[in-house]
C-alpha positions in Angstrom: 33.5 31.1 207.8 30.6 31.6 205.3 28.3 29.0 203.8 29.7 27.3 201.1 27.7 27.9 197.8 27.1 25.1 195.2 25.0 23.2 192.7 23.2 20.9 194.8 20.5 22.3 196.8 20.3 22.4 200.6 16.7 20.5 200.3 17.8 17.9 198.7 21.2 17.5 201.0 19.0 17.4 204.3 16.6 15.4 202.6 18.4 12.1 204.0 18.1 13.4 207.8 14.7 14.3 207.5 13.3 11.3 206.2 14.2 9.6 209.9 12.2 10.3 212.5 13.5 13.4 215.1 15.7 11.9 217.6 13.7 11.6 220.9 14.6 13.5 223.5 15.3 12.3 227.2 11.2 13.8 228.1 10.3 11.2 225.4 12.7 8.6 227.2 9.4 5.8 228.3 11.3 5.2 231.8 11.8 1.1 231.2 14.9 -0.7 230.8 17.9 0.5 228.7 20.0 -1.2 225.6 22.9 -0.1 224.4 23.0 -1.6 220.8 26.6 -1.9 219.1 27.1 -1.9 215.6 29.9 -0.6 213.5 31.1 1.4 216.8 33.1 -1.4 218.8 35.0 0.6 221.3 34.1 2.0 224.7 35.6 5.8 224.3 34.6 8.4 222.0 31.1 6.4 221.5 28.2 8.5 222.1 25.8 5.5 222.9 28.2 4.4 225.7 28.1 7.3 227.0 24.3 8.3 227.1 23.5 4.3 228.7 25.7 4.8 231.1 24.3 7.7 232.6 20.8 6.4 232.6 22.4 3.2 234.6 23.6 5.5 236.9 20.2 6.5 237.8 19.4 3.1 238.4 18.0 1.7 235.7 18.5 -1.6 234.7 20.9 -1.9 231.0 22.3 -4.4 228.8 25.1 -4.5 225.9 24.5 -6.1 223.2 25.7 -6.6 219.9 23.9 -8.2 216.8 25.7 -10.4 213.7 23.1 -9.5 210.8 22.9 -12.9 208.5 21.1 -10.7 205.8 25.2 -9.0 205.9 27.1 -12.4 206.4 25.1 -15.2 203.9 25.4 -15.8 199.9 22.8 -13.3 198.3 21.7 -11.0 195.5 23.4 -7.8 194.7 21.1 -5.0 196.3 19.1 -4.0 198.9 18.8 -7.6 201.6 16.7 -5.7 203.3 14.6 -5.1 200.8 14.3 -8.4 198.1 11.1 -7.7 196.8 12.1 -3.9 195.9 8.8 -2.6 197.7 11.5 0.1 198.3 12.8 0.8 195.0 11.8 -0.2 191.4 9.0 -3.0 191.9 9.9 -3.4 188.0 13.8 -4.8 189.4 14.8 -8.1 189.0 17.3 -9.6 191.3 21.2 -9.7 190.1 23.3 -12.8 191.4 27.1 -12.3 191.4 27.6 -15.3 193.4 29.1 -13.9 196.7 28.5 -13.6 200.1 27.9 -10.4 202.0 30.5 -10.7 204.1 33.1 -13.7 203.9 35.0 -15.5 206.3 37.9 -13.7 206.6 36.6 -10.8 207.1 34.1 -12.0 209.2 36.9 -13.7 211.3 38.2 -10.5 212.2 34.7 -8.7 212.7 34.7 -11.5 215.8 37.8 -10.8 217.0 36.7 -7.1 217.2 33.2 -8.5 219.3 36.0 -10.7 221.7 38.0 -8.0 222.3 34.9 -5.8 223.2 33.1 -8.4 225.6 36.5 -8.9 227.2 36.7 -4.8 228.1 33.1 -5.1 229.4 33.6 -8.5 231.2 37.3 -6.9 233.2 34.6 -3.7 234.2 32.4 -6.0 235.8 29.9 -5.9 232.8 28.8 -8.4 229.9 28.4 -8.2 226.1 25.5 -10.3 224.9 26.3 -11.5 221.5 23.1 -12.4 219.2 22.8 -14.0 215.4 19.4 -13.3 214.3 17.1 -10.2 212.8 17.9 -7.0 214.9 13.7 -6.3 214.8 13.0 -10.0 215.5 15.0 -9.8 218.7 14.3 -6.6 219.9 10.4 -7.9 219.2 11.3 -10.1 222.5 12.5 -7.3 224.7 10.2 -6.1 227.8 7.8 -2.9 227.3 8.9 0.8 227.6 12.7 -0.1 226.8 14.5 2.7 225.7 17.1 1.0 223.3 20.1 3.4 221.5 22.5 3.0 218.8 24.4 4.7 216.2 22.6 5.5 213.5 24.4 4.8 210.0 22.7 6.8 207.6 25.2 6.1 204.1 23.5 3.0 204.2 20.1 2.9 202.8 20.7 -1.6 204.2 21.0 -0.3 207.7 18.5 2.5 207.6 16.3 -0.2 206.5 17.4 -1.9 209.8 16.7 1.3 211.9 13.4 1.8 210.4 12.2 -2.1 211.2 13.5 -2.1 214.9 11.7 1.2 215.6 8.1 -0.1 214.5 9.1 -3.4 216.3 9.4 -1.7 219.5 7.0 0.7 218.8 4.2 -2.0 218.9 5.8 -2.7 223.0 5.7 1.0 223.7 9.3 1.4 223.5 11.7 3.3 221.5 14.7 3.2 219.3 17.3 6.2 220.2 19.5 7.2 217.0 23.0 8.7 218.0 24.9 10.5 215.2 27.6 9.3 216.9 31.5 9.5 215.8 31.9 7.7 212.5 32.2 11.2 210.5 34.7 14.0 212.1 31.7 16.3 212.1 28.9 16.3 213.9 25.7 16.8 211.6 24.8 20.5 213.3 28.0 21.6 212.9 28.0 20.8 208.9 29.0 24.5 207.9 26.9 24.0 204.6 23.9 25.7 202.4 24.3 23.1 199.7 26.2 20.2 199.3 30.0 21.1 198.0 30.1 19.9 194.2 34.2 18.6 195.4 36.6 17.0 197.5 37.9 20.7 197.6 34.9 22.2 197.7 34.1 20.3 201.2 38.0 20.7 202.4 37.4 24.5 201.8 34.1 24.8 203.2 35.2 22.6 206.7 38.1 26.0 206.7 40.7 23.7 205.0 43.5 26.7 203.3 44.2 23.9 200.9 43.9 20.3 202.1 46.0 19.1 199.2 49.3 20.1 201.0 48.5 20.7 204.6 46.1 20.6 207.6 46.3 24.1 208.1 42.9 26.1 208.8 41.5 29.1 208.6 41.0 31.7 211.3 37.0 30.9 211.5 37.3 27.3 210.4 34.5 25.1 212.4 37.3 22.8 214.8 36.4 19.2 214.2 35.3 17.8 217.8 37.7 16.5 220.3 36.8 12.7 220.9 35.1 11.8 224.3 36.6 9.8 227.1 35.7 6.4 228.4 32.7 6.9 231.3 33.5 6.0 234.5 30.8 4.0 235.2 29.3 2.2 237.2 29.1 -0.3 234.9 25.6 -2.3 234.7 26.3 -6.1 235.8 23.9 -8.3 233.8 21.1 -8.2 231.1 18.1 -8.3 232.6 14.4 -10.4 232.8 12.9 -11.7 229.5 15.2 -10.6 227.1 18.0 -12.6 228.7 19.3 -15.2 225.8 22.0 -16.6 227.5 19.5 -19.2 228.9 18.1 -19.9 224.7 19.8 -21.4 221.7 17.7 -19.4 219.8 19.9 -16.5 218.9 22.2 -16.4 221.6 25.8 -17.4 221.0 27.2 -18.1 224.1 31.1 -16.6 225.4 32.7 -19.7 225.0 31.7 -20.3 221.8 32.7 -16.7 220.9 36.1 -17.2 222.4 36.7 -20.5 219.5 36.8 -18.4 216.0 36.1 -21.9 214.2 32.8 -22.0 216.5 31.8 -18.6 215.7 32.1 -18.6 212.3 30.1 -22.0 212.3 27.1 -20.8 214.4 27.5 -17.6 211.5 26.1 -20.1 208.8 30.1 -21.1 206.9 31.1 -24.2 205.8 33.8 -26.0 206.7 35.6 -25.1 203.2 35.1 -21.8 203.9 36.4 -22.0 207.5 39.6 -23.9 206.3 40.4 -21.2 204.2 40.0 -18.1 207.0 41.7 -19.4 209.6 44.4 -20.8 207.4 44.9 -17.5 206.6 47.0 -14.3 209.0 44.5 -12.5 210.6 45.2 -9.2 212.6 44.1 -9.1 216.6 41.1 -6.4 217.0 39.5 -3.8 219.6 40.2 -1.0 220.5 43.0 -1.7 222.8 45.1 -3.0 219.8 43.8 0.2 217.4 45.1 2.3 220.3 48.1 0.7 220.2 48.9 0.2 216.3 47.9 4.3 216.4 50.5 5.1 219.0 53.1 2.8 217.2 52.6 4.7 213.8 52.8 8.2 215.7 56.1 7.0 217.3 57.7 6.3 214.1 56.4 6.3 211.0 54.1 9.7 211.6 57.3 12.0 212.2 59.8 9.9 209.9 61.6 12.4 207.9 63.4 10.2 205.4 62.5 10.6 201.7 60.9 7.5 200.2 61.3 7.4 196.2 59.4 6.0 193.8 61.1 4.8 190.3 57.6 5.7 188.6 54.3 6.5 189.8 51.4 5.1 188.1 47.4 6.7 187.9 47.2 9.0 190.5 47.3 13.2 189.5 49.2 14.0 192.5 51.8 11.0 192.7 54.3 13.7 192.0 54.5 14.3 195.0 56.1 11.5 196.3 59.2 12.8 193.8 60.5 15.7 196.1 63.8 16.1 197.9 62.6 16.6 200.8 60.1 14.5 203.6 56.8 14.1 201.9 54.3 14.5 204.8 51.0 13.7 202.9 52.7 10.3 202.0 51.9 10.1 198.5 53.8 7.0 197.9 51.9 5.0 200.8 49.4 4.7 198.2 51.2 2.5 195.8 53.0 0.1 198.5 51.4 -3.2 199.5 51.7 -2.3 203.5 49.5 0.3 203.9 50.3 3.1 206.1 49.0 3.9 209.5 47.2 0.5 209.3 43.8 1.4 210.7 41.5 1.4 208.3 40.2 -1.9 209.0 40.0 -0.7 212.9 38.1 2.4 211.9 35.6 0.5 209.4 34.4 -1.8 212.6 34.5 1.6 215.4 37.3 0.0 217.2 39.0 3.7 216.6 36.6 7.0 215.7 38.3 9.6 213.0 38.6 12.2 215.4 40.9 10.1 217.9 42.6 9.8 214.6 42.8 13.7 213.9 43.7 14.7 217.4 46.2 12.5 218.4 48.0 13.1 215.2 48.0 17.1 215.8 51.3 16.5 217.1 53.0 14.5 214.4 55.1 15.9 211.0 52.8 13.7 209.2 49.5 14.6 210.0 48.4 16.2 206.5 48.5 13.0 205.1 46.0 11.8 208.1 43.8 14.8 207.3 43.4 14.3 203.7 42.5 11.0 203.9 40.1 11.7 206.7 39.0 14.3 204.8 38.5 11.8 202.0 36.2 9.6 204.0 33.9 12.2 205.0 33.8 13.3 201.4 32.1 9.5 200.7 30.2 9.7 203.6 28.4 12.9 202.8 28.1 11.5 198.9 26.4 8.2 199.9 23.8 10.1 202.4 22.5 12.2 199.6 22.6 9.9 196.9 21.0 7.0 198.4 20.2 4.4 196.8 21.6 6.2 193.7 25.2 5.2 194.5 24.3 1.4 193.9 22.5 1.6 190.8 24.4 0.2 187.7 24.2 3.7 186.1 25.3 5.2 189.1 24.7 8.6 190.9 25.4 10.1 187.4 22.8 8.2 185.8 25.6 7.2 182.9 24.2 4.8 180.4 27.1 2.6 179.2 26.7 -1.4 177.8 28.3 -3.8 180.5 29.2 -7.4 180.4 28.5 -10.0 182.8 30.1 -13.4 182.3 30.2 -15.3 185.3 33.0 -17.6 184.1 35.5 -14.5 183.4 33.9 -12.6 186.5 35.4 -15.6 188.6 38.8 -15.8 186.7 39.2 -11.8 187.8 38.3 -12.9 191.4 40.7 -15.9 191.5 43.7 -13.7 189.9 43.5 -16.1 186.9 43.4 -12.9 184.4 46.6 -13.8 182.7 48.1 -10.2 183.6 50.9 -11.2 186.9 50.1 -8.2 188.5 46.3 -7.9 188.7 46.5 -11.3 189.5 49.2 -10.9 192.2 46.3 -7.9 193.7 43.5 -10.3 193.5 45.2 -13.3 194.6 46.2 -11.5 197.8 42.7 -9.6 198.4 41.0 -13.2 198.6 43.9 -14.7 200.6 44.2 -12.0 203.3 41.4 -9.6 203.1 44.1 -6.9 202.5 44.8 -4.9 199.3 46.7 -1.6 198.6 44.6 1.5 197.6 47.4 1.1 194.0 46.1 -2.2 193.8 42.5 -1.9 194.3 41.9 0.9 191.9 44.4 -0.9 189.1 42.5 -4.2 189.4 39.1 -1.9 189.5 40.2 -0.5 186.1 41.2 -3.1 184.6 37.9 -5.3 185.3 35.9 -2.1 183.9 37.7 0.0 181.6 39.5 -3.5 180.1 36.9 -6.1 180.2 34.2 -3.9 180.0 32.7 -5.5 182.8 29.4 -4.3 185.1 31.5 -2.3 187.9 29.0 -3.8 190.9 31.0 -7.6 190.1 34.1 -6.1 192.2 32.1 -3.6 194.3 30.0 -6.3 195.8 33.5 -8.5 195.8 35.3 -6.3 197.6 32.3 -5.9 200.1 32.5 -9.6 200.4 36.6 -9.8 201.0 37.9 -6.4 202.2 39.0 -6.8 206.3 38.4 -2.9 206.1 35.0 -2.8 204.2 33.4 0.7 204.6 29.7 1.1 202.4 30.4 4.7 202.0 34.3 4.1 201.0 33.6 1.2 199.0 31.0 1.9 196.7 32.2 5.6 196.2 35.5 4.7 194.9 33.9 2.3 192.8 31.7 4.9 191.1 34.8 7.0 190.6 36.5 4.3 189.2 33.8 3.4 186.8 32.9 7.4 186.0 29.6 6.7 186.8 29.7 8.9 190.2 28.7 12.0 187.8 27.8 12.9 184.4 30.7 12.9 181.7 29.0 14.9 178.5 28.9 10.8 176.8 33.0 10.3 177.1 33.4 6.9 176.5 36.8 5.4 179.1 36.8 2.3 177.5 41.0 1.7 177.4 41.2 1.6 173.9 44.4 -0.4 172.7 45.0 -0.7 176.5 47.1 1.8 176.9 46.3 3.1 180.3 47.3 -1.0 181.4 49.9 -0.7 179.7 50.9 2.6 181.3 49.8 0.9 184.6 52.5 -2.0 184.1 55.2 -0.5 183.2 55.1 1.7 186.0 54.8 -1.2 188.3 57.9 -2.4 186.3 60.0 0.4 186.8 59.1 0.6 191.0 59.5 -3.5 191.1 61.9 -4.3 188.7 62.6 -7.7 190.0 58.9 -8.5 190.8 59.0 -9.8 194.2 55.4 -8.8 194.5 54.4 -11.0 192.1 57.1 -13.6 192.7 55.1 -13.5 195.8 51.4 -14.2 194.9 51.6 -15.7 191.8 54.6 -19.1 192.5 53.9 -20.4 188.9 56.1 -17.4 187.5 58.9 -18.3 190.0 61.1 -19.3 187.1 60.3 -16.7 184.5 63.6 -14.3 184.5 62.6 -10.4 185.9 63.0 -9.4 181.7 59.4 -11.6 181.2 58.0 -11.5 184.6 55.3 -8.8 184.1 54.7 -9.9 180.5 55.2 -13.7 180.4 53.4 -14.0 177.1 56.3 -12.5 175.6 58.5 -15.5 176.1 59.2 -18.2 173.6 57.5 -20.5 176.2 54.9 -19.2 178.5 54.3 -20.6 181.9 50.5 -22.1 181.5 48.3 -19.2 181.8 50.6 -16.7 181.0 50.7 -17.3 177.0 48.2 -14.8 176.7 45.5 -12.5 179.1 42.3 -12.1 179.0 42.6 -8.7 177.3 45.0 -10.4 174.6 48.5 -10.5 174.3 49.4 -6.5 175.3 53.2 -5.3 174.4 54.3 -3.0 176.6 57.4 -2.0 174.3 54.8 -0.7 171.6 55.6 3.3 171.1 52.8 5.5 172.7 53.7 7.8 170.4 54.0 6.5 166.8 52.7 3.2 167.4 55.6 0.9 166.0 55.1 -2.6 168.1 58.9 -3.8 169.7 61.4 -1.3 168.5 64.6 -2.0 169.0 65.3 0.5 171.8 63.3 3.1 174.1 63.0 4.7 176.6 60.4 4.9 179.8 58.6 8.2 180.9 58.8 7.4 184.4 56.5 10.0 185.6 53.8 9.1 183.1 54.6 5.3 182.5 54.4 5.6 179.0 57.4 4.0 176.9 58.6 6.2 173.4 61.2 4.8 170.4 64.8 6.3 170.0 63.1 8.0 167.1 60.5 10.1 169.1 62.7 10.4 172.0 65.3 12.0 170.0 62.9 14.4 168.4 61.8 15.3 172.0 65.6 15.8 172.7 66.2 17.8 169.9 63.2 20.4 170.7 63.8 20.7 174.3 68.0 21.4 173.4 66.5 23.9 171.0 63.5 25.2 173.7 67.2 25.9 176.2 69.0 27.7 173.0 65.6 30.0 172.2 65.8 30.9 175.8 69.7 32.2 175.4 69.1 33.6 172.8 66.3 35.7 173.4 67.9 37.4 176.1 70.6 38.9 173.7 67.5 39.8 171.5 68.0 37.9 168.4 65.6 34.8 166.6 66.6 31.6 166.8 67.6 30.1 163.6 66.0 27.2 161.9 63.2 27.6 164.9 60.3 27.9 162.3 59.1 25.6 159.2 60.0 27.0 155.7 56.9 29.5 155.0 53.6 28.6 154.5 50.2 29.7 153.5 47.3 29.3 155.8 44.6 30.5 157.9 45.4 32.5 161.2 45.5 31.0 164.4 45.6 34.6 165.9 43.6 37.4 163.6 41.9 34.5 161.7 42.8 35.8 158.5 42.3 33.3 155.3 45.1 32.1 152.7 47.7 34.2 154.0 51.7 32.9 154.1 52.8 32.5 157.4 54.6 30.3 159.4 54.1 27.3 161.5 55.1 27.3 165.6 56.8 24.4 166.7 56.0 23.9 169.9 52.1 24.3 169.4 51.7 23.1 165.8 49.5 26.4 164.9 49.9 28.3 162.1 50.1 32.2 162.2 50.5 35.0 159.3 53.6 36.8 158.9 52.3 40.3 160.9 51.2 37.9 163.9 54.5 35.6 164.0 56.5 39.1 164.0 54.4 40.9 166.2 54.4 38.2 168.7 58.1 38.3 168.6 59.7 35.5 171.3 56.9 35.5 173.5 55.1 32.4 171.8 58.6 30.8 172.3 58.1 30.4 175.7 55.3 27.6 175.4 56.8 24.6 177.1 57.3 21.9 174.5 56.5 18.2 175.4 58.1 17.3 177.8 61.2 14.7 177.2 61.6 11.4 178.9 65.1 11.3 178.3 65.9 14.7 179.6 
């Protein structure tokens, strides 16, 4: 398989690797003791770090687990770069931007421990121990004995964690030790076998470069297509027993949190700097177990039945996505189109795989076998498509303007900005998505991007509010995920030639609603998340302020009082009868509608009657005069086509004969 060729320079897509330091080798290893630091990679198989400490304790040498809770990632702070407040790594000329969030809130946090539990168990039933820390990774590591040779993933789409990487390595440095950066198995690909000369300008473009035939429909590769790498096993062992001499804190309140305060989730969260409000709230809440074991488990559940399920799952409309047609054919859709706009999810492991408890390629290979795997593969696909984005553009992707450097005017009120978070918009079902992301950490990929639109294109707001929200609620937070959908969501990821997406007249919401009308026509979603519309009848339920007497909050939205029976084509507000393009969400007036009707029964009876060789009567407007859509000729007398509303001279309309009868005329709702 060649090199992929695009816009983006090679340089400047290595550029990111190069800036770290080489990864020392085992002849730079300095012989002293050896820590196995766990981040975002909570499991035991498949981990590259595991798997290189254990075969240097094999040899004798003494090694210790440990994993680190960050407060720069857990407390209230400003948006940006925590490790870097001051911006002596940036724009000196920045000012800090308060949203008034957290880093990482409690419930997600809740779950993050449950991962850490279920980690220290596995280590504690092998005879081994997970020390647990709450401090400054280069503060603690400033404590640890000389010559220590200490290893970890490194987590290069996050210019926060590099800034991490890069402190701990001159901390050590300064004891003769060294910091060990394993590519490890967040991405699918290892970096040396990234078949690329520059960096793919698409989704596609990757998919086709990795040897994807087309990635859009199946999983299938190409002859010389670079495999993705089979995921390790679990070592053997042995498995070290203790941490060892001065840089045991199980003896020091200092940063230590001890196991029986990690096995209490009220305790934890405590020592993690929340307040009691805030702990009410989390473990009020339904919290899934974590750890590998129970990402293992959920994975061979969905493989059993959901991953080969061959029935044929319908939606009554689909909403914003280009490919949601898919989810409209007769027969099993294996790339699951229709996941997408269902509250459950779909395999479920998302929030396994943001925390390591699961790598992508156990994902990829233990699907192989399944009729759904596609659908695994695209997404995967997906991830690594965000992954690559947010290593090249750095710092880029969190700039208001974006990667694409798009200059737009934003709002920021912080009154509204907390009435979007709360789901106290005065649209049911935004606020049925928001009211269930802050309740459960949870949030369909429909419902993210819907409320994400809405919050941009509607109020015009500065995208970062809900990127650095979602940071702060989402149980499956991923940097690289996050912030790249957000960009797209925003068009701020690229360049648009200065197209404004403002929703004018709020159609695309509009669009948006009634397509969530049409697949929930009784509104048990937001029956479910929104109790003070339990009484409004399913005719008013996803546009309350249409009733004689709106609930409280519902008598209007904060975009205004929008009427979703306005004609998208004509414009005439409530006409009395319509019908709903399912496929497009839009909603037309008998009038249009019946226009449409009439063209596409006359589109049928130009198609008959072509094939006995004779025009169709009545199919042209009386004669004109013009200019030439075809030979550009001025003033002439012509006639008018139909079906693309150009006007052509006599000679072209009869030399073109029936063939410009064959352009498809729009298409009908009601056919």
């Amino acid at each position: 398989m060649g090199c992929v060729q695009c816009s983006e320079g090679l340089a400047e897509f290595l550029q990111p690797f190069k800036r770290l330091p080489e990864l020392p080798g085992l002849e730079h290893d300095p012989g002293g003791p050896v820590v196995c630091w766990f981040r975002n990679d909570l499991r035991l198989a498949d981990n590259p770090c595991v798997e290189r400490a254990i075969a240097l304790a094999a040899t004798g040498r003494a090694c210790t687990f440990i994993h680190i809770f960050d407060p720069r990632f857990i407390d209230r702070s400003a948006y940006g770069r925590v490790t870097d407040p001051s911006f002596r790594l940036s724009i000196a000329q920045r000012k800090p931007v308060h949203f008034g969030n957290r880093k990482c809130g409690a419930i997600r946090a809740r779950f993050w421990i449950r991962c850490v539990q279920a980690l220290a168990e596995e280590l504690e039933a092998l005879g081994s121990e997970l020390v647990v820390l709450h401090g400054r990774p280069e503060e603690i590591f400033a404590e640890y004995p000389q010559h220590a040779l200490v290893i970890c993933q490194e987590e290069p789409v996050s210019p926060e964690q590099c800034d991490v990487e890069s402190a701990v390595e001159k901390s050590l440095a300064a004891q003769g030790s060294i910091l060990r950066r394993e590519w490890g198995s967040m991405s699918l690909y290892r970096r040396e076998d990234l078949p690329l000369a520059d960096k793919p300008g698409s989704y596609s473009g990757l998919a086709s470069a990795l040897g994807f035939q087309d990635v859009w429909t199946s999983a299938d590769l190409t002859a010389d297509a670079k495999q993705v790498p089979r995921p390790r096993p679990r070592p053997k062992g042995p498995w070290p027993k203790a941490p060892f001499g001065k840089a045991d804190f199980r003896t020091t309140g200092r940063w230590y949190i001890s196991r029986e305060v990690l096995r209490e989730e009220a305790a934890t969260l405590s020592a993690l700097g929340f307040s009691n409000e805030e702990l009410s709230a989390a473990l009020t809440s339904s919290c899934p177990e974590g750890g590998e074991k129970v990402a293992q488990k959920q994975l061979e559940e969905w493989c059993r039945t959901a991953g080969n399920d061959t029935s044929v799952a319908r939606m009554e409309a689909s909403w914003d996505l280009p490919v949601a047609k898919g989810s409209r054919s007769q027969g099993p859709d294996v790339m699951e189109w229709k996941n997408l706009s269902e509250g459950v999810g779909w395999t479920q492991t998302s929030k396994h795989l943001a925390l390591g408890c699961i790598s992508p390629r156990q994902l990829f290979w233990r699907t192989r076998s399944v009729q759904k795997h596609p659908g695994v593969v695209h997404r995967l696909i997906w991830r690594e498509w965000h992954r690559l984005n947010a290593i090249v553009w750095g710092r880029r992707l969190f700039w208001l303007q974006g990667p694409g450097r798009v200059e737009r005017p934003w709002k920021q009120d912080p009154d509204i900005a907390q009435a979007w978070k709360d789901g106290r918009t005065g649209v049911p079902y935004i606020d049925a998505c928001m009211r269930e992301l802050k309740a459960t950490g949870w949030l369909a990929y429909k419902g993210r991007k819907t409320a994400g639109a809405f919050l941009v294109h509607n109020l015009g707001f500065d995208w970062r509010i809900g990127a650095f929200w979602y940071e702060e609620v989402l149980m499956d937070y991923d940097c690289a995920m996050n912030y790249g959908n957000w960009t797209t969501i925003a068009r701020v990821d690229r360049g648009y030639a200065g197209n404004d997406f403002t929703d004018v007249g709020h159609k695309d919401l509009k669009a948006k609603l009634r397509a969530e009308y049409a697949n929930d026509p009784e509104g048990k979603y937001i029956r479910q998340w929104v109790p003070e519309l339990q009484n409004v009848s399913k005719e008013f339920l996803h546009w309350p302020w249409l009733e004689k007497k709106a609930p409280e909050g519902y008598a209007s939205s904060l975009v205004g009082e929008l009427d979703p029976f306005e004609c998208d084509e004509c414009g005439i507000k409530r006409a009395s009868g319509g019908t709903l393009d399912s496929k497009a969400g839009m909603w037309y007036c008998e009038t249009c509608v019946a226009k449409w009707k009439c063209e596409q029964d006359q589109k049928k009876l130009l198609g008959n009657l072509r094939q006995k060789g004779c025009r169709f009567p009545g199919y042209t407007e009386q004669e004109k005069s013009g200019d030439c859509a075809e030979c550009k000729e001025l003033g002439v007398q012509g006639f008018v086509d139909r079906f693309d509303a150009q006007f052509y001279c006599s000679k072209c309309w009869q030399q073109a004969g029936f063939a410009r009868s064959e352009k498809p005329a729009r298409p009908c709702p009601a056919a």
